[in-house]
C-alpha positions as CSV (number, residue, x, y, z in Angstrom):
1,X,-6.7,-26.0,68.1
2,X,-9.6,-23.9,69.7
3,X,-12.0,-26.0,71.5
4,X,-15.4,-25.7,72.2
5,X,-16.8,-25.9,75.3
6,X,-20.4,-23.7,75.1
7,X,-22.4,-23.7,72.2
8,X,-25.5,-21.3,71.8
9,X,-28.3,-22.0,69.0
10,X,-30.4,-19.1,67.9
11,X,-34.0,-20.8,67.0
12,X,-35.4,-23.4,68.8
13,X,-37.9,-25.1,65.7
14,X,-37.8,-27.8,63.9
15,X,-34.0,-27.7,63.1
16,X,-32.0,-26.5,66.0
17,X,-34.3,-27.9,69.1
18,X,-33.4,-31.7,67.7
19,X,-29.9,-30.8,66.2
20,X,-28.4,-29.0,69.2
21,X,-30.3,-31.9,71.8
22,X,-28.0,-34.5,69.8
23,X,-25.2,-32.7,70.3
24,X,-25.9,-32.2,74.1
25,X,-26.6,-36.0,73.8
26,X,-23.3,-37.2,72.1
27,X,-20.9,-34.3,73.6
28,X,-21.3,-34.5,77.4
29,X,-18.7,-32.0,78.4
30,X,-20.6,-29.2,75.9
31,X,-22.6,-27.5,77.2
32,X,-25.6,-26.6,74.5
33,X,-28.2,-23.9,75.0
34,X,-31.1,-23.4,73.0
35,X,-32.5,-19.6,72.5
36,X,-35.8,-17.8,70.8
37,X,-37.8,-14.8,71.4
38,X,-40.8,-17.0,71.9
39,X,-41.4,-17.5,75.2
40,X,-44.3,-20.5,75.1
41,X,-41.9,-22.7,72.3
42,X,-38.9,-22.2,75.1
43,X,-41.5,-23.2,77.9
44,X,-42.6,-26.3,75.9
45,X,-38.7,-27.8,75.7
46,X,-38.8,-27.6,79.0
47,X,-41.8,-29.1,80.0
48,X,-43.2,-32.9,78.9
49,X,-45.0,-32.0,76.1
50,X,-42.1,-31.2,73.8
51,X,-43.1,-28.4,71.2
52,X,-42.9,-30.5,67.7
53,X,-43.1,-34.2,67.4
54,X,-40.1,-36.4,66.3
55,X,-39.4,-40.6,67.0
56,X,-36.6,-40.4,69.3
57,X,-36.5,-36.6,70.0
58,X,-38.5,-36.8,73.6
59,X,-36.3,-39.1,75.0
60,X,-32.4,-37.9,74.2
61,X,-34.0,-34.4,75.6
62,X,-34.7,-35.9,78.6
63,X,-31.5,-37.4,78.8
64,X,-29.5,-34.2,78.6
65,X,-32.0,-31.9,79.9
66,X,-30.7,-29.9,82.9
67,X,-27.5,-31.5,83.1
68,X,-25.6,-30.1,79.7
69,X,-28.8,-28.9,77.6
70,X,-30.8,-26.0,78.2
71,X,-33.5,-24.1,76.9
72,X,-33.8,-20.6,77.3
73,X,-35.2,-16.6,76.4
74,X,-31.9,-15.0,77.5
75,X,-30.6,-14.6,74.2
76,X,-28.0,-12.2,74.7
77,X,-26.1,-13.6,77.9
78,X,-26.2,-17.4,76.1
79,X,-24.2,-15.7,72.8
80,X,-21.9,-13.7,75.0
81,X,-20.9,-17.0,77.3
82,X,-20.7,-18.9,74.1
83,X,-17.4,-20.4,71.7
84,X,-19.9,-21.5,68.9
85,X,-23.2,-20.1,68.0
86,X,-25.2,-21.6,65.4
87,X,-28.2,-19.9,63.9
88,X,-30.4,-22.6,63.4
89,X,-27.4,-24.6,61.7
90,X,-26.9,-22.2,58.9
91,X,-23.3,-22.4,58.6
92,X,-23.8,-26.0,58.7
93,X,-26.3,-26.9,56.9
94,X,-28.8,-29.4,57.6
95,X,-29.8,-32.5,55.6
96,X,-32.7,-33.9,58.1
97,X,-35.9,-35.6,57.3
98,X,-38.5,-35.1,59.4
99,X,-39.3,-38.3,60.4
100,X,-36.5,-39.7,61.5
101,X,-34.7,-36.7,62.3
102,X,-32.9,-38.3,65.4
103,X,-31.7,-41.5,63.7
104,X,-30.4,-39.0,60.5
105,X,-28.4,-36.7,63.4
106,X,-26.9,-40.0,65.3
107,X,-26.0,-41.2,61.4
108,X,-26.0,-39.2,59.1
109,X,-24.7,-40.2,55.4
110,X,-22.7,-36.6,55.5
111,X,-22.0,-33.9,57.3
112,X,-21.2,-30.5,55.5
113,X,-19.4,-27.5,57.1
114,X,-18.8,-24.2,54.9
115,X,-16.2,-21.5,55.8
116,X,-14.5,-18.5,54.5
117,X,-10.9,-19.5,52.7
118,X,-9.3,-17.1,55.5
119,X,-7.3,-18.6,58.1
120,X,-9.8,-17.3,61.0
121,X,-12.8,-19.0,58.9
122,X,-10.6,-22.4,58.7
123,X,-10.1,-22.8,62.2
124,X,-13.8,-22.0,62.7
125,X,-14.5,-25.0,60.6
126,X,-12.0,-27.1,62.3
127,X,-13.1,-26.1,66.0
128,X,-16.9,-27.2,64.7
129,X,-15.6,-30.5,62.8
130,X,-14.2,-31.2,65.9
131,X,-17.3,-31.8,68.0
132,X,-18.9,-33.7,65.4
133,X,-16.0,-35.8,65.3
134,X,-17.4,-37.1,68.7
135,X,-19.2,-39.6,67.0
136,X,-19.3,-38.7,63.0
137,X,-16.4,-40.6,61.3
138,X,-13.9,-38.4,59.5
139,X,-14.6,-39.0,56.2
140,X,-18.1,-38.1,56.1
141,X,-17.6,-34.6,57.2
142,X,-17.1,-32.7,54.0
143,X,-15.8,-29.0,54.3
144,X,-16.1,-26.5,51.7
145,X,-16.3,-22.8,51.0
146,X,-19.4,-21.2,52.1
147,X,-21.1,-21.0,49.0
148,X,-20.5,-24.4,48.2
149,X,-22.5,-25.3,51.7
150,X,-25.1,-23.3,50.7
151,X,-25.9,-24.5,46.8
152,X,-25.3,-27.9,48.0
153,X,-28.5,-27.7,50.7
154,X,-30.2,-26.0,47.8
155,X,-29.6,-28.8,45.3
156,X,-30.4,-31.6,47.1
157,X,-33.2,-30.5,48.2
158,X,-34.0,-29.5,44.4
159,X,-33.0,-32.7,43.6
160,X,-35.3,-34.9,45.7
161,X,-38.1,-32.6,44.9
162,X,-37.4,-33.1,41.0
163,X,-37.8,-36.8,41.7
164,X,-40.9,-36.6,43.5
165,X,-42.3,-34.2,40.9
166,X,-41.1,-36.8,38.1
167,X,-42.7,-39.5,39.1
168,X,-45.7,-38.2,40.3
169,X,-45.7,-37.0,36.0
170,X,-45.7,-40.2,35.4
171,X,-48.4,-41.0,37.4
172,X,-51.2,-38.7,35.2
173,X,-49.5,-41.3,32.4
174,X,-50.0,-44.1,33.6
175,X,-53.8,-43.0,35.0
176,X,-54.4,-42.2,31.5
177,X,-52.8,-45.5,29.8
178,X,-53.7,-48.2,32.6
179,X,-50.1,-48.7,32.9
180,X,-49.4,-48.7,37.4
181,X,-47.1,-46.2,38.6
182,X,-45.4,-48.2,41.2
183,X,-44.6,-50.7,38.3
184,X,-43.0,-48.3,36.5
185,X,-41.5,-47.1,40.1
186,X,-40.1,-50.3,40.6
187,X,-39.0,-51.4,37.2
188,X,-36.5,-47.5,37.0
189,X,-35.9,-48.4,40.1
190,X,-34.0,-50.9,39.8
191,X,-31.5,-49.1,37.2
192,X,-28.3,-48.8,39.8
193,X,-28.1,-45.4,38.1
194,X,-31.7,-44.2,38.9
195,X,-32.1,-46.1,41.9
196,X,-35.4,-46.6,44.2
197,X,-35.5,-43.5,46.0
198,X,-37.9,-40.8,46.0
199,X,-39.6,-42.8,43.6
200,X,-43.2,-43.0,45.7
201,X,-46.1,-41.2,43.7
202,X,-48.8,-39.0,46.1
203,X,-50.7,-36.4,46.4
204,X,-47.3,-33.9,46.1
205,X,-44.6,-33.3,48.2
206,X,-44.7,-30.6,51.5
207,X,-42.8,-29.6,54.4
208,X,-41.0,-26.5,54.8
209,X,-37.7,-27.4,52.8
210,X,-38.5,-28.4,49.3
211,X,-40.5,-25.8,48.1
212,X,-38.5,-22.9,49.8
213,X,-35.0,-24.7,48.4
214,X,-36.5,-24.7,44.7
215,X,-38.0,-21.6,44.7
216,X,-34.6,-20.2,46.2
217,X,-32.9,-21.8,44.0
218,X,-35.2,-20.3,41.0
219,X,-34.4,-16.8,42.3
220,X,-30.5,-17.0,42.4
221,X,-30.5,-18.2,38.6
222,X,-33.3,-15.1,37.8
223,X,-30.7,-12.8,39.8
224,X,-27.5,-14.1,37.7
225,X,-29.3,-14.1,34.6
226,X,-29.5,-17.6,34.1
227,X,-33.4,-17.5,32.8
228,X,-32.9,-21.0,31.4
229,X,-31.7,-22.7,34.6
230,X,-34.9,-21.0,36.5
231,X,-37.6,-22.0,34.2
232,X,-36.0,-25.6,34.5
233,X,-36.5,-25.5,38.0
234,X,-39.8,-24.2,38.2
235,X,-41.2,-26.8,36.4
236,X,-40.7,-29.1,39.7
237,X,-43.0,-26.4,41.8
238,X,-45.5,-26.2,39.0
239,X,-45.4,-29.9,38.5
240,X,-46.2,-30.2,42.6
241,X,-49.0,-27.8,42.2
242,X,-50.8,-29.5,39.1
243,X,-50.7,-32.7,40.8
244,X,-52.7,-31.0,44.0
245,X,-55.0,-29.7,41.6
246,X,-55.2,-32.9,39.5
247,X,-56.4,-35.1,42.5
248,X,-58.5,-32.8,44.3
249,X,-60.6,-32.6,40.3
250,X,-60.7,-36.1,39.9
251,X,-62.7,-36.2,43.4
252,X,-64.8,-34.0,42.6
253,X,-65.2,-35.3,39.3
254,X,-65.8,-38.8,40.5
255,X,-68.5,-37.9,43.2
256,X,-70.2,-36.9,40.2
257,X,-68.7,-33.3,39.4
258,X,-69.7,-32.2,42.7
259,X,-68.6,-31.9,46.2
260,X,-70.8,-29.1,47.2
261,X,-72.8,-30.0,50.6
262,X,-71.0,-33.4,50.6
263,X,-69.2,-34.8,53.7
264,X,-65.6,-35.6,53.1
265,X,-63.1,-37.7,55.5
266,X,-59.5,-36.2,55.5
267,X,-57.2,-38.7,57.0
268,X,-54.0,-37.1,57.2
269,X,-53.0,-33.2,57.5
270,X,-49.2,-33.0,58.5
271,X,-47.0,-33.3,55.0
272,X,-45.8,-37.0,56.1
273,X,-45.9,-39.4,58.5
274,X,-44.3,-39.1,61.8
275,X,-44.3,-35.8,62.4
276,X,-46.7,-33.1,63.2
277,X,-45.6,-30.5,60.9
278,X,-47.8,-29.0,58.3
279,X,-45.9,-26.4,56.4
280,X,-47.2,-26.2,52.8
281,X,-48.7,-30.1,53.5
282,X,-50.6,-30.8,50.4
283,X,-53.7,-31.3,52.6
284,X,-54.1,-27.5,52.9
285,X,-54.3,-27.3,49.1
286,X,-56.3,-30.2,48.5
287,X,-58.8,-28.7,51.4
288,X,-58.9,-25.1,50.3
289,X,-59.9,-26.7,46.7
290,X,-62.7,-29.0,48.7
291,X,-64.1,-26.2,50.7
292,X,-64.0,-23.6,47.6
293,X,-66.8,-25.8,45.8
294,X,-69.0,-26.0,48.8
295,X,-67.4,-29.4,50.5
296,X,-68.3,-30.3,54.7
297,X,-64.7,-31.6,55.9
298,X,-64.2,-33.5,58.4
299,X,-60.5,-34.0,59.3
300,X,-58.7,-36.2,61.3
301,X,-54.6,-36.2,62.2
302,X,-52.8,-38.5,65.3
303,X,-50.4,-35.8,65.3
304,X,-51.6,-32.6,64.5
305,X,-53.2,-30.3,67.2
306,X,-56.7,-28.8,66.2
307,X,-55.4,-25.6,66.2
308,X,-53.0,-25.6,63.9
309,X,-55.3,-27.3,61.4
310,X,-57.4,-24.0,61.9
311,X,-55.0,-21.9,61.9
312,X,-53.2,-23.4,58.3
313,X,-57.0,-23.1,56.7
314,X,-57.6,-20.0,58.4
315,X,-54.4,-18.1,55.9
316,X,-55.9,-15.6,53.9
317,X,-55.6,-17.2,50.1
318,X,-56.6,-20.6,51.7
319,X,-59.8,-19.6,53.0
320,X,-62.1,-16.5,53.2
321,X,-64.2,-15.5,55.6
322,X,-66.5,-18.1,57.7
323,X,-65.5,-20.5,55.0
324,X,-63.7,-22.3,57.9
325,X,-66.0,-22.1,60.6
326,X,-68.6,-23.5,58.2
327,X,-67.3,-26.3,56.5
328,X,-64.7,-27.7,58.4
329,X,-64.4,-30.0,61.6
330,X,-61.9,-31.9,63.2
331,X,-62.7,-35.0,64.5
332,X,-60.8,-37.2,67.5
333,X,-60.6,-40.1,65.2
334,X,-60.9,-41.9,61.9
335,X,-64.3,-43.0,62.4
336,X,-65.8,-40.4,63.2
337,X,-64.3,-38.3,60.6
338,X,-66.1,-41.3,58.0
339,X,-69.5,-41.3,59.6
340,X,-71.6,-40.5,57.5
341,X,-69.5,-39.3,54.9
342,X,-69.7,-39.4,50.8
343,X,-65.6,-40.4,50.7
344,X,-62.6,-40.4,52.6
345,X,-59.5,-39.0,51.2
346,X,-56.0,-40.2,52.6
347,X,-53.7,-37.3,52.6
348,X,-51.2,-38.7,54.9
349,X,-49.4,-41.9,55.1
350,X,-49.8,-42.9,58.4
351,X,-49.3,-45.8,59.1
352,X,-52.5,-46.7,61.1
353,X,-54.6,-45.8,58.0
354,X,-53.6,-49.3,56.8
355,X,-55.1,-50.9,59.9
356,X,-58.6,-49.6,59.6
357,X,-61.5,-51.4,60.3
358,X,-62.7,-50.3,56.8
359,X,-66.2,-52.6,57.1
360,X,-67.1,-50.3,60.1
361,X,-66.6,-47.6,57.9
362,X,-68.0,-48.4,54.9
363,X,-71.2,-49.4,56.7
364,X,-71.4,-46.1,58.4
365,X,-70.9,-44.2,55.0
366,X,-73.5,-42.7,52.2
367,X,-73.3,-45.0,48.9
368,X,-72.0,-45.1,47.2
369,X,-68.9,-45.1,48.9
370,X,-65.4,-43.7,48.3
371,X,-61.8,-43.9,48.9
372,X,-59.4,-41.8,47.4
373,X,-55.9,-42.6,48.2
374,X,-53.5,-40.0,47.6
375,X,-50.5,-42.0,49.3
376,X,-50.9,-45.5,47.4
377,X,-51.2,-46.6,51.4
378,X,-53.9,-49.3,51.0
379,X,-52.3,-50.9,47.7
380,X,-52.1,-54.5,48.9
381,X,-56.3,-53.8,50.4
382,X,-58.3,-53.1,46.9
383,X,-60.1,-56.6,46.5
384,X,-60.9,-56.6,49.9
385,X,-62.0,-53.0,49.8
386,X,-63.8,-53.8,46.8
387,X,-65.5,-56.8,48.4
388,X,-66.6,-54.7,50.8
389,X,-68.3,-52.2,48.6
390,X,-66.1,-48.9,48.1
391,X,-65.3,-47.7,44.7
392,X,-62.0,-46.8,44.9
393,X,-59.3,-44.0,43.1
394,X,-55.7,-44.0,43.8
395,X,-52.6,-42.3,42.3
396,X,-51.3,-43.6,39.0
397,X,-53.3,-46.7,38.9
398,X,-57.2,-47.3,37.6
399,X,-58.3,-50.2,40.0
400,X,-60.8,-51.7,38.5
401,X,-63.2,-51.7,35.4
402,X,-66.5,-52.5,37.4
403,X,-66.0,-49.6,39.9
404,X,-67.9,-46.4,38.5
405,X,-65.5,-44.9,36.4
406,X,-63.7,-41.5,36.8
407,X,-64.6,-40.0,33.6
408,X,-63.5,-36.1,33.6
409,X,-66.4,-33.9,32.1
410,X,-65.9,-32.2,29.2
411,X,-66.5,-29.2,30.7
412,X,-64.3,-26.6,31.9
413,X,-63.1,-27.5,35.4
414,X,-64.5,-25.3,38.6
415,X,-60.9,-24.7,39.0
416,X,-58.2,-24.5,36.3
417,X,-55.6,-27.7,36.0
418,X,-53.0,-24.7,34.3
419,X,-53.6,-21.4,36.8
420,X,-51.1,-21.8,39.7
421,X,-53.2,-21.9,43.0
422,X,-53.5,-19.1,45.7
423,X,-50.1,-19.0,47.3
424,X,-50.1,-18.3,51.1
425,X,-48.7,-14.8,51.9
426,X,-45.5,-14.9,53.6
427,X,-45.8,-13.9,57.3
């Protein structure tokens, strides 16, 4: 059988800098080089301050760095000296969480290889299983045809994202009902056939996967004429954009059916914990909704750099004009993203949200006082929240009776709950 010796990745992002620096890190005698035409990304892999944030990612880098993994502009020479070349993993596809990216690469519960039924496309699959047999077990590499690779990234990505969407459903429910929708969570969770994953209600899901997967999975079914199986999925993207739309009405609606002028904490602007990334994070949507009726944000992410906050809210069909410049700042931390502010909305679920000094805050704020928690992250806090003084709104739960109640005007909404919201162009 062929074996590999060079490998060359074409993309050095979110997918192939941490997937080709764990192969450098379990295959020693590889020797794994990362390419892309942008010079400042390939400068950044080699330098300390690695380009995206991931648990685990700075330090097997550094421990193959130089020695069997390299990063590099010289795309051409890299493919030409190489026996594998991935494109960012497409042939393989990936089935990472941001997150814990590392740990899903050093363990992951599959790995899937496609290839054409030919006899040169077999052996390219056999050459790749074999360097993921340094340290995958056998029977969880799967190999397939290619387009069974492909739909099967596609679906369980769609699949996930149904689940997220489906509960999150349930959540307007159980708002309207007084039911709690991490009872309900938690009771269908524990159905061995349901199970308890991807069962958390928020704000919506983000990231650059789940929307992309459904909406490409949408436009094979309209391009084989299966109208049916398209509308079905779209449902999970409209369902994702309603709830967006959903939370950012009831703050307004709660701060008494207007934001306009009002300061507003955003805690939390990549689309999870534990990573930087912000690709279509639902605190884009929830801020473009914000600053559209007039609201001073004031946001705050561990992660995030300021300028990539600016630049997300910057998009044309997020922002227009000075709107950024004008209403939005980004502030070095929590509290001083609260001072003085009418609410704090928790966008993220970082962990360090849950070990606020929230009586520092709430004595800082304007009264009354708010907390809207899009990520259920301060569930086991309310009565000493409430102690404390804040009225608070979460997802899929009503709180409390004596807090001012959210009581949706009868009026039309500044923003419709049914009209999809400004999509960003695609760049």
């Amino acid at each position: 059988m062929f074996e590999i010796k060079k490998i060359c990745c074409i993309g050095a992002g979110y997918v192939g800098g941490p997937t080709c620096s764990v192969i450098a890190r379990m295959c020693p005698e590889i020797r794994v080089t990362v390419v892309d035409v942008n010079e400042s990304r390939i400068n950044a892999w080699n330098s300390p301050t690695l380009p995206i944030y991931e648990p685990g990612l700075k330090e097997v880098v550094e421990s193959c760095r130089g020695k069997n993994l390299f990063f590099s502009t010289n795309i051409d020479d890299a493919i030409k000296e190489a026996d594998l070349v991935f494109i960012s993993v497409l042939s393989n596809p990936e089935f990472l969480a941001e997150g814990t990216a590392i740990k899903d690469l050093k363990n992951p519960d599959r790995v899937l290889i496609g290839g054409d039924e030919t006899p040169e496309g077999q052996r390219a699959v056999q050459a790749l299983c074999a360097v993921y047999e340094h340290w995958v077990p056998k029977e969880k590499i799967l190999t397939t045809n290619t387009w069974s690779s492909e739909l099967s990234k596609l679906t369980a990505n769609a699949f996930l994202a149904q689940r997220i969407s489906s509960i999150n459903s349930i959540s307007a429910l159980c708002e309207a009902t007084g039911a709690d929708v991490e009872e309900v969570a938690t009771a269908i969770g524990m159905d061995q056939r349901i199970g308890n994953k991807f069962l958390k209600a928020s704000v919506g899901f983000g990231g650059s996967c789940f929307q992309k997967d459904v909406l490409n999975l949408v436009y094979l079914c309209e391009a084989l004429n299966l109208p049916e199986v398209a509308r079905y999925w779209q449902q999970v993207i409209d369902m994702n954009d309603y709830q967006r739309r959903r939370f950012a009405s009831r703050i307004i609606d709660s701060l008494f059916n207007t934001v306009t002028d009002k300061k507003i904490a955003i805690l939390g602007f990549a689309f999870k914990k534990d990573t930087g990334d912000t690709r279509e994070s639902s605190s884009i949507y929830i801020s473009k909704y914000l600053m559209d009726e007039g609201a001073h944000l004031h946001i705050y992410d561990p992660k995030v750099p300021r300028e990539q906050i600016v630049v997300d809210l910057s998009h044309p069909g997020v922002s227009e004009d000075d709107q950024v410049s004008r209403l939005v700042t980004i502030s070095k931390d929590p509290y001083e993203a609260c001072d003085g502010a009418h609410a704090v909305v928790i966008c993220t679920e970082w962990d360090m949200f849950k070990e606020l000094d929230y009586e520092r805050i709430h004595k800082k704020m304007l009264k009354p006082a708010f907390i809207f928690d899009g990520r259920r992250v301060l569930d086991g806090l309310h009565n000493e929240l409430q102690t404390i003084g804040f009225q608070i709104e979460t997802i899929g739960k009503k709180v409390s009776s004596k807090r001012i109640p959210y009581a949706p005007s009868g009026e039309i909404p500044k923003f419709s709950l049914q009209d999809p919201p400004n999509k960003k162009p695609k760049v």
